[in-house]
C-alpha positions as CSV (number, residue, x, y, z in Angstrom):
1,X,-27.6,-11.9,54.8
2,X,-31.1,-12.5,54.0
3,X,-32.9,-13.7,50.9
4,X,-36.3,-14.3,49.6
5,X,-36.3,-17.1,46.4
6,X,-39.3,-17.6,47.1
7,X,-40.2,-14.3,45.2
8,X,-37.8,-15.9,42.3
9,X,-41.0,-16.2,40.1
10,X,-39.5,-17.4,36.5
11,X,-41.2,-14.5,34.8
12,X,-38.6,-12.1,37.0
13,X,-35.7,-14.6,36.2
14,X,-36.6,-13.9,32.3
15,X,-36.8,-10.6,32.6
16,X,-33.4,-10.2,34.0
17,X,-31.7,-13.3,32.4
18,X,-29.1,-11.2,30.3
19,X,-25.1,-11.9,30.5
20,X,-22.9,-10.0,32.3
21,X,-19.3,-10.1,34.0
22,X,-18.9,-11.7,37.7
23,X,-17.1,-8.6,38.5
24,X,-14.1,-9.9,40.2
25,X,-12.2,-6.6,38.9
26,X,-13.3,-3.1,37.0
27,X,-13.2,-2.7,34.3
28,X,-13.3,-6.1,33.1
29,X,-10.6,-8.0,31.0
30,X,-12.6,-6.9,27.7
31,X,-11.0,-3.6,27.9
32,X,-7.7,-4.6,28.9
33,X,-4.8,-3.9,26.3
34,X,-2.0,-5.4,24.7
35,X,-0.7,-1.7,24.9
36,X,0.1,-2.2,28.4
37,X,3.3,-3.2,29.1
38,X,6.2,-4.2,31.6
39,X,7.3,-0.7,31.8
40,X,3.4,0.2,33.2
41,X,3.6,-2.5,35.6
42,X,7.1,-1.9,36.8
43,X,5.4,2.2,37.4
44,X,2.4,0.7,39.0
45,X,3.8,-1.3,41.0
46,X,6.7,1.5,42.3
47,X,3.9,3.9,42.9
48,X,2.0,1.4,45.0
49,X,5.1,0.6,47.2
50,X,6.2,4.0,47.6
51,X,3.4,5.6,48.7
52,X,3.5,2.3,51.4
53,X,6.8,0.2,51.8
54,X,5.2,-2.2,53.8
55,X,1.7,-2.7,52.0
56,X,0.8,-5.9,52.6
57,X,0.8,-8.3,49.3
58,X,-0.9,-11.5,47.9
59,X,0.6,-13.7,45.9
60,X,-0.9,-16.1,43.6
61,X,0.9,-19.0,41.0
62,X,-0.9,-20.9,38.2
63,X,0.1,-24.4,38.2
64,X,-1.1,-25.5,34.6
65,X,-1.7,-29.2,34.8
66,X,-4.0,-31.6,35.9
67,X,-4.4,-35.5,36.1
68,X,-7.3,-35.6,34.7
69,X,-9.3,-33.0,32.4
70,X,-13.0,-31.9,33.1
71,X,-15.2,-31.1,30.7
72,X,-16.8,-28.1,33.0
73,X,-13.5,-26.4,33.2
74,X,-12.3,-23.1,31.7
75,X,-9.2,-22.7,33.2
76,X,-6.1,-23.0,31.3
77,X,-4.9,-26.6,32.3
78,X,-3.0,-29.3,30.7
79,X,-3.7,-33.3,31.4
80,X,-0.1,-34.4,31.9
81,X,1.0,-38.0,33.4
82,X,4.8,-36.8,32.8
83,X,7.1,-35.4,35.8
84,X,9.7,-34.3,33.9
85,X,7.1,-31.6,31.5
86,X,6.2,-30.7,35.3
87,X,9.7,-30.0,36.5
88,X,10.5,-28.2,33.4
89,X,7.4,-26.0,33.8
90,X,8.5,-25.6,37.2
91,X,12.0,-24.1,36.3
92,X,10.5,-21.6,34.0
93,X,8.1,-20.6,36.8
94,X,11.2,-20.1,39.4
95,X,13.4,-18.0,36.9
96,X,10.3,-15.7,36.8
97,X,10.1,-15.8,40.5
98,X,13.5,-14.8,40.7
99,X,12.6,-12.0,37.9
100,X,9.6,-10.5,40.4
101,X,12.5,-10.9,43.1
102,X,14.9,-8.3,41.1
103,X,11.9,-6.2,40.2
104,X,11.3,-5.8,43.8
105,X,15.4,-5.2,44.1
106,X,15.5,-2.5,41.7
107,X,12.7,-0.8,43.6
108,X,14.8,-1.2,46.9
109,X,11.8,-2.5,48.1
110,X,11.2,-5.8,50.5
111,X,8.4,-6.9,49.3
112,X,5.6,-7.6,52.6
113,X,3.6,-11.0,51.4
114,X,0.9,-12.2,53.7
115,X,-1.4,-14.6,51.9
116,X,-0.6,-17.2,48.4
117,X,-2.6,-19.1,47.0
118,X,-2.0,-21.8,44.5
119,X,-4.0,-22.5,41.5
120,X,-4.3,-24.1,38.3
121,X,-5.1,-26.7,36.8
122,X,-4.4,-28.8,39.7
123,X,-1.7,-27.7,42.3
124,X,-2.3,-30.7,44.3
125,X,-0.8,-33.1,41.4
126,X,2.6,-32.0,41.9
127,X,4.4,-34.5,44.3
128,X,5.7,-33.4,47.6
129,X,8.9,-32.9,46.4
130,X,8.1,-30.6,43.8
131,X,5.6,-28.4,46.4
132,X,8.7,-28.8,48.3
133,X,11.2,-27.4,46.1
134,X,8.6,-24.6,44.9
135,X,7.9,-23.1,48.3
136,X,12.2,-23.2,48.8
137,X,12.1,-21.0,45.5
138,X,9.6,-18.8,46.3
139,X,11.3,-18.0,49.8
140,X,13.3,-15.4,49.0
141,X,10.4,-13.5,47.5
142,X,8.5,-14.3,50.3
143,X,8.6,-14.9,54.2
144,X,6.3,-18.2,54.1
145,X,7.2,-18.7,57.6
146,X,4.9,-15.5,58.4
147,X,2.4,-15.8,56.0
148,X,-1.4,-15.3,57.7
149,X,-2.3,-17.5,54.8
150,X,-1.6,-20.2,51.8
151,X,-4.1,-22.2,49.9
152,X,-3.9,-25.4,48.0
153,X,-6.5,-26.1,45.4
154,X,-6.9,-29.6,45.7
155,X,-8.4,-32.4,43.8
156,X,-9.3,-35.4,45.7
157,X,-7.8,-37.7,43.3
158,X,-4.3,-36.8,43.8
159,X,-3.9,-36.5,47.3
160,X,-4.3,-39.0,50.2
161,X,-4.6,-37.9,53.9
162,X,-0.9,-38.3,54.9
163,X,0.3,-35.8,51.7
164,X,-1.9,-33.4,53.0
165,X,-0.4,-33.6,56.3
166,X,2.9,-33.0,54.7
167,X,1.6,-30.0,52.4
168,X,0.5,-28.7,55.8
169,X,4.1,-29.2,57.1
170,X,5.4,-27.2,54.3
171,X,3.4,-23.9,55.5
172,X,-0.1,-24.4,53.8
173,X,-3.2,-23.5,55.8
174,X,-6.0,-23.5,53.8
175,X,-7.2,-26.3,51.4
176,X,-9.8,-25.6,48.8
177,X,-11.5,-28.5,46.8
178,X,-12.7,-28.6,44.0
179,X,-16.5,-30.8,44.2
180,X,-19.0,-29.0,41.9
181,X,-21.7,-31.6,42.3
182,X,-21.7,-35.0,44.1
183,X,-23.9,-36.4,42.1
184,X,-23.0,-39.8,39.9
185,X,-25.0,-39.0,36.9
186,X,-23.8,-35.5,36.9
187,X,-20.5,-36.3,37.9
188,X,-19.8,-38.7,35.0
189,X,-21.1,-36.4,32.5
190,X,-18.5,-33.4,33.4
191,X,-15.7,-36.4,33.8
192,X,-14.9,-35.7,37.3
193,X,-16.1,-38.7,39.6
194,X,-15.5,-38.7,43.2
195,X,-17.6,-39.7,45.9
196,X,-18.4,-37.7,49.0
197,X,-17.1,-40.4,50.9
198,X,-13.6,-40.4,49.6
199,X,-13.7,-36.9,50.1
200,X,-14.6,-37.5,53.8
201,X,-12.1,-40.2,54.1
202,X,-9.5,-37.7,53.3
203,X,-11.1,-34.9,55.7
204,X,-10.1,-36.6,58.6
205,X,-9.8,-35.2,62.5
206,X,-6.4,-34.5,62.0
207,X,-6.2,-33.2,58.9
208,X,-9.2,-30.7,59.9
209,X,-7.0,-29.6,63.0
210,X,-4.3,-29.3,60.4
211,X,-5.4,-26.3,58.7
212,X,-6.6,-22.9,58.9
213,X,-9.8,-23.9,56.8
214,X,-11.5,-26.0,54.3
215,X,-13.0,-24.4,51.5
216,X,-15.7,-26.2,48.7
217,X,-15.9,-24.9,45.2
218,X,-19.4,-26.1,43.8
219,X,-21.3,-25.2,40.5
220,X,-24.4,-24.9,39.4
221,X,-25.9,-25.3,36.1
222,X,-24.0,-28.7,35.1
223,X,-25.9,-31.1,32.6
224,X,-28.5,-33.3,34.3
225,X,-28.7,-31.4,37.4
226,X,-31.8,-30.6,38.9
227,X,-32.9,-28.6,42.0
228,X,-33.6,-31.8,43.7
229,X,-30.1,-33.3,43.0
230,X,-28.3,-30.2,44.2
231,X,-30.5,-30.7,46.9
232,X,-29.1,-33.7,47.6
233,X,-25.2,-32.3,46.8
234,X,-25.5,-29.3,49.3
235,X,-27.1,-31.1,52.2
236,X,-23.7,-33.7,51.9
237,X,-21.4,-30.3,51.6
238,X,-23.2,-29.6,55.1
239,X,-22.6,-33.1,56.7
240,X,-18.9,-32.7,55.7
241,X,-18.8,-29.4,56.9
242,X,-16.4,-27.1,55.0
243,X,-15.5,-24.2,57.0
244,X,-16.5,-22.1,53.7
245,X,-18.3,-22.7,50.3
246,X,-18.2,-21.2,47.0
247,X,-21.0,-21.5,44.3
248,X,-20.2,-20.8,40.8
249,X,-21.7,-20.7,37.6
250,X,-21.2,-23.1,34.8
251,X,-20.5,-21.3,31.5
252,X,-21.0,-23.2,28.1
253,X,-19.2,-22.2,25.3
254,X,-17.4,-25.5,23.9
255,X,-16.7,-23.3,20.8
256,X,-13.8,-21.5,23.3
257,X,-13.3,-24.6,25.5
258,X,-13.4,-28.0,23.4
259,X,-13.4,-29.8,26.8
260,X,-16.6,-28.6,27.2
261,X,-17.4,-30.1,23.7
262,X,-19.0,-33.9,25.1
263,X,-21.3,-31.8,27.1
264,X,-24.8,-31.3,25.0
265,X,-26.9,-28.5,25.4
266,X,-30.1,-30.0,25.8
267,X,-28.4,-31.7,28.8
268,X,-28.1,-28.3,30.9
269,X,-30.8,-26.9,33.0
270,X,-32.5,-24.4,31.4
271,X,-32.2,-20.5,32.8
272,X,-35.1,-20.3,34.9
273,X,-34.2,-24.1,36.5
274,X,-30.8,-23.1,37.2
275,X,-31.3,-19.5,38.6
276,X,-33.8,-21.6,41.1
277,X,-30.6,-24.6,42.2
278,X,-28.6,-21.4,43.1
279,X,-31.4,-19.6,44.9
280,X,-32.5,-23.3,47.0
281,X,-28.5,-23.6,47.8
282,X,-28.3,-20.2,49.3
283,X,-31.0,-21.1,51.3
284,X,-30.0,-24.5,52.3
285,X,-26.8,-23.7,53.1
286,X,-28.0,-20.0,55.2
287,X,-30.5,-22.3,57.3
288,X,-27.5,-24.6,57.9
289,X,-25.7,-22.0,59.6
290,X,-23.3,-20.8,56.8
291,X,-23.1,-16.9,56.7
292,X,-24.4,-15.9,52.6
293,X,-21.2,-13.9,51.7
294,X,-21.7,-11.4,48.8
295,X,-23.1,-13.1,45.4
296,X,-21.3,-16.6,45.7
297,X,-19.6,-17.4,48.8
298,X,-20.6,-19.3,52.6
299,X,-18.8,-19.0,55.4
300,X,-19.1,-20.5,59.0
301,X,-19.3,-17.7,62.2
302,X,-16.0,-18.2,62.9
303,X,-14.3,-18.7,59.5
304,X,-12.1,-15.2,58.4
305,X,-14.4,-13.9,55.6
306,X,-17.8,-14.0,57.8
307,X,-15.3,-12.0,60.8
308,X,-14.1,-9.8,57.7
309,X,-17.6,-8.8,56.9
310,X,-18.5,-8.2,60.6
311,X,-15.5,-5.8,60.9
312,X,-15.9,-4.6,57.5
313,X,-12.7,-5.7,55.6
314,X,-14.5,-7.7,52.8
315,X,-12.8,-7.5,49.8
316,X,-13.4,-8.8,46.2
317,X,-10.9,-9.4,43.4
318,X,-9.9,-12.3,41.4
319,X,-9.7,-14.5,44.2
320,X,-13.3,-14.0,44.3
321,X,-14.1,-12.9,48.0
322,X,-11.0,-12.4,50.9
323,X,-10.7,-11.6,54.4
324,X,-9.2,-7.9,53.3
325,X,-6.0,-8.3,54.3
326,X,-4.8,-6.8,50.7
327,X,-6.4,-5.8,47.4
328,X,-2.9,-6.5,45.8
329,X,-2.3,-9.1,44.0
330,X,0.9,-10.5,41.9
331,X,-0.3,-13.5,39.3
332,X,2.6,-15.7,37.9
333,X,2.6,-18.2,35.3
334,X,0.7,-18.3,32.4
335,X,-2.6,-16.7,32.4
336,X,-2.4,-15.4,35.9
337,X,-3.8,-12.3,36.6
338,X,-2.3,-9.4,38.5
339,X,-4.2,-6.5,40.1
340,X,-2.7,-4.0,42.3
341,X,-2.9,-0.3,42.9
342,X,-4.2,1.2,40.0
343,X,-3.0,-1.8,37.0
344,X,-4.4,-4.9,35.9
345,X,-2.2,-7.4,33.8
346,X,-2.5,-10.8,32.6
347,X,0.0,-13.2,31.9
348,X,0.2,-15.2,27.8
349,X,-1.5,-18.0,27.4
350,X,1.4,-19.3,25.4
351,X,3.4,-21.9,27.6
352,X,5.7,-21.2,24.4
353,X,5.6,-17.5,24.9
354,X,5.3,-17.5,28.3
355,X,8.9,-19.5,28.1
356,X,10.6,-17.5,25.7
357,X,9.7,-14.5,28.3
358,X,10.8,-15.2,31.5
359,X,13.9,-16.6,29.8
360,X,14.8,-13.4,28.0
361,X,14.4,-11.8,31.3
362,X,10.9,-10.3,30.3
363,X,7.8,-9.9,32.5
364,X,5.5,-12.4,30.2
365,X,2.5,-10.1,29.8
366,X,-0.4,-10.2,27.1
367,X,-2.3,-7.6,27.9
368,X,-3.3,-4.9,31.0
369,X,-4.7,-2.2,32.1
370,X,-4.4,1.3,34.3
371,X,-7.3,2.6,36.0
372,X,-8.6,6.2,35.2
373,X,-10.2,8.3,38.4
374,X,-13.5,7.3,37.2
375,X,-13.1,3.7,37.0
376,X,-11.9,3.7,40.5
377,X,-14.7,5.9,41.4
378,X,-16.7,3.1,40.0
379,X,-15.1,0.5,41.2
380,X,-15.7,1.6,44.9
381,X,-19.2,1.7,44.2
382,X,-19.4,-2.1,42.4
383,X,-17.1,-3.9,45.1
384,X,-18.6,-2.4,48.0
385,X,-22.6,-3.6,46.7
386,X,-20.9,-6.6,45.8
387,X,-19.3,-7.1,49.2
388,X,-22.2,-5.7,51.5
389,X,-25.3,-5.0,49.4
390,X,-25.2,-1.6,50.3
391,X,-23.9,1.3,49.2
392,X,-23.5,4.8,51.6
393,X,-23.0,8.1,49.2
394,X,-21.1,9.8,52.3
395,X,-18.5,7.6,52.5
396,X,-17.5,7.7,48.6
397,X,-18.4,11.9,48.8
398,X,-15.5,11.9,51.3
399,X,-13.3,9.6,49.7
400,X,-13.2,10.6,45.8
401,X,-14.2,14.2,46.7
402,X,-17.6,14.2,44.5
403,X,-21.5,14.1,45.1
404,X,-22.4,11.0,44.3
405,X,-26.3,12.1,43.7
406,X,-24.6,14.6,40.7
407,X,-22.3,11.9,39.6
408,X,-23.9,9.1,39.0
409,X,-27.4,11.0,38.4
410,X,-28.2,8.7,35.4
411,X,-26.8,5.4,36.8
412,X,-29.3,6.5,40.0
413,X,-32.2,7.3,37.3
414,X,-31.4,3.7,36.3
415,X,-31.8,1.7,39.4
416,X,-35.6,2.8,39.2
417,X,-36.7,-0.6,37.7
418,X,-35.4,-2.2,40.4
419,X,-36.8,-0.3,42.9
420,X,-40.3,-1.2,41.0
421,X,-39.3,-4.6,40.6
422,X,-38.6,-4.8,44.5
423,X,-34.8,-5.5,44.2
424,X,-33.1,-2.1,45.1
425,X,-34.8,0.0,48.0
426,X,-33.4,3.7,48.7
427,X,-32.1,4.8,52.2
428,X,-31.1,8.2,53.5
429,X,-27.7,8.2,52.3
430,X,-27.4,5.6,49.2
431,X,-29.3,2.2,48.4
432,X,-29.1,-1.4,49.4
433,X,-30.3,-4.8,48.1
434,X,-33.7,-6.1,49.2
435,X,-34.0,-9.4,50.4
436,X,-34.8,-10.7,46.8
437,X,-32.3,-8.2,45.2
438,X,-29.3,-10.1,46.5
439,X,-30.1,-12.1,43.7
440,X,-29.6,-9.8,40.8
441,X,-26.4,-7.8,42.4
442,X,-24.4,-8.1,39.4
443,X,-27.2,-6.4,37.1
444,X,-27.4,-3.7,39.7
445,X,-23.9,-3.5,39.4
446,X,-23.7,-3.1,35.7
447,X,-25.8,0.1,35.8
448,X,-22.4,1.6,37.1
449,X,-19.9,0.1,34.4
450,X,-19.8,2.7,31.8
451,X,-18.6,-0.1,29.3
452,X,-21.4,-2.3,29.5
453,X,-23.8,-2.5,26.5
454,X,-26.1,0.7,26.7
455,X,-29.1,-2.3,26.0
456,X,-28.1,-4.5,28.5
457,X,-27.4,-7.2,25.9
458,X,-23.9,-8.6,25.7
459,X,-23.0,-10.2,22.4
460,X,-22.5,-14.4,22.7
461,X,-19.7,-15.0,24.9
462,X,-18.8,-11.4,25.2
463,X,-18.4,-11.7,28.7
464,X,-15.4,-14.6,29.1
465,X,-15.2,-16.0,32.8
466,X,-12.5,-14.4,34.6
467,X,-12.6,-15.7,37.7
468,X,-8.7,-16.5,38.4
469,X,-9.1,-19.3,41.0
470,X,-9.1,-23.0,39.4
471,X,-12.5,-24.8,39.0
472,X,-10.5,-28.0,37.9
């Protein structure tokens, strides 16, 4: 993909520096409701798996604690130094394994898993023998043997070379770290210090040849970073070569997230500074060789989500960006998200309530969501410009059975600015980004969410991140 920062004049950044959801599902978990319930996601997901037996599956499991806490974080984590509050944890979590199991049962339904991915908090802080005894549990909900892949989040503190060589003998193929910046001053203001060199001491030949891939998380817009620094911070991502990158934004609101709290904010870089470190890391990662991969992700040639995007499989859900294998996903734990066929739903945020749940034999949900026709429609049109900057009116004519130029006839009227502002240009069948565009997807993007503020304003913190893949 190409790009043009050097058209990011700050005056543009202003104009367009409004908030606005990351889109990793539509609608966003604003208008999800506590009205949703295990019945609707038992339906869902019987409607999904009759209408395909074998549809392919992801799973994904929220490990809620961490070593350490990071001030940056907004994931729902818990500092814990105690294996015994872990193992309990983990019991609760493997009666509501064996509760998804039964679901499935009831359904007479084998469920087809192909990719899992554990989150948190920190995954990587269980010991081997608790990763162990968790992948045992989980096998007869899924065949890990078969699996085309399974991530570990990984923080570098908990983990040496040799345990990694043993998470990879227990089936996992992908490790994603968490870095965010590698430098010291911005490092020991978010409270999470590690250097690049112990990250390349644990990156070792044979751990590379041990896995599928290694993926970077990385944020922009930490306290006392500068477009220098990051700089600095992406061109040692590119001497340790990750076979893919993701960049994220970092979101302040300490009065949701009291971690946050130490950080000041006369400490972050303002918006025009930090819409500019994103824009010089796409580039410095894009003239490295990476592949720019929708609004947040870098991929080598060869890794699966640039050959997705060749073949045109690209997918985006709360994952962030995947190889298409599947669009459904099953969450478990607390807080995890669930999205498949037409239903969202999100696990409590309660450990308490998420306890009291799973052992009442309950599905422990907080809230959810079922897709109307139009928000589907919609969705088709946000995923697709998110995934390929493009969007082709035929294509969702045929598919929805609708004339998109009718349909959308005031969301089209709306993409008129950003024509004149040279981010959108019109083609024969539809519209794509422009070189500069790729920049401002997701406020092309919110010209097709219905629920977004008519103004284009969001209220403070309106728009909570909800990207389910831990940062910590």
């Amino acid at each position: 993909m190409n790009t043009q920062s050097a058209s990011l004049t700050p005056e543009l950044i202003e104009k367009y520096s409004v908030q606005g959801p990351y889109y990793t599902s539509y609608p966003t978990g604003r208008q999800w409701t506590g009205e949703f319930g295990a019945e609707d996601f038992r339906r869902g997901l019987e409607e999904l798996v009759r209408s395909d037996p074998n549809v392919p599956l992801s799973l994904y499991l929220h490990i809620p604690f961490c070593k350490r806490r990071c001030r940056f974080c907004f994931c729902f984590a818990e500092v814990t130094r105690s294996r015994e509050k872990i193992d309990e944890f983990l019991g609760v979590l493997f009666q509501e394994i064996q509760l998804v199991r039964r679901l499935f049962d009831s359904l007479g339904i084998e469920p087809n898993f192909r990719e899992i991915h554990l989150g948190g908090g920190s995954p990587s802080y269980l010991e081997i023998d608790q990763l162990k005894t968790l992948i045992e549990h989980l096998r007869p909900l899924v065949d890990v043997a078969s699996l085309d892949e399974f991530t570990l989040e990984t923080d570098a503190i908990t983990v040496t070379s040799d345990k990694l060589l043993q998470c990879r003998d227990l089936g996992i193929s992908r490790l994603s770290f968490g870095i965010q910046d590698f430098d010291e001053q911005v490092q020991r203001a978010i409270g999470r210090v590690q250097s690049p060199e112990l990250i390349a001491s644990l990156m070792t030949p044979d751990v590379r040849r041990s896995f599928h891939g290694v993926n970077f998380d990385l944020m922009y817009g930490l306290p006392f970073q500068t477009r220098q620094s990051f700089r600095e911070t992406i061109a040692k991502v590119v001497d340790l070569s990750p076979s893919r990158a993701a960049i994220y934004s970092y979101f302040h609101m300490p009065e949701m997230y009291p971690n946050q709290g130490p950080i000041q904010q006369a400490d972050l870089p303002g918006t025009a500074e930090k819409a500019l470190i994103f824009a010089d890391a796409v580039e410095a990662f894009v003239r490295n060789g990476y592949e720019f991969i929708g609004i947040d992700h870098f991929s080598r040639p060869g890794d699966d989500l640039a050959r997705a995007k060749d073949v045109g499989t690209l997918l985006r859900h709360f994952m962030g960006y995947t190889a298409g294998r599947t669009p459904h996903l099953i969450g478990l734990g607390p807080t995890s998200i669930s999205g498949f066929g037409d239903c969202y739903a999100h696990n409590t945020y309660s450990m308490d309530e998420y306890r009291q749940a799973i052992q009442a034999g309950r599905l422990p949900l907080l809230r959810g969501y079922r897709m109307t026709e139009d928000d589907k429609i919609r969705w088709a049109v946000i995923s697709r410009f998110l995934a390929y900057m493009s969007v082709e009116f035929r294509d969702l004519d045929e598919r929805f059975g609708i004339d998109c130029r009718s349909y959308f006839a005031d969301e089209l009227a709306g993409l008129e600015s950003f024509v004149d502002d040279g981010l959108v240009e019109w083609t024969d069948d539809g519209f794509r980004a422009t070189a500069l565009g790729v920049f401002f997807a997701r406020h092309v993007c919110a010209r097709f969410d219905r629920y977004a503020p008519v103004d284009g304003r969001a209220k403070k913190n309106q728009f909570v991140p909800a990207i389910q893949r831990g940062q910590c």
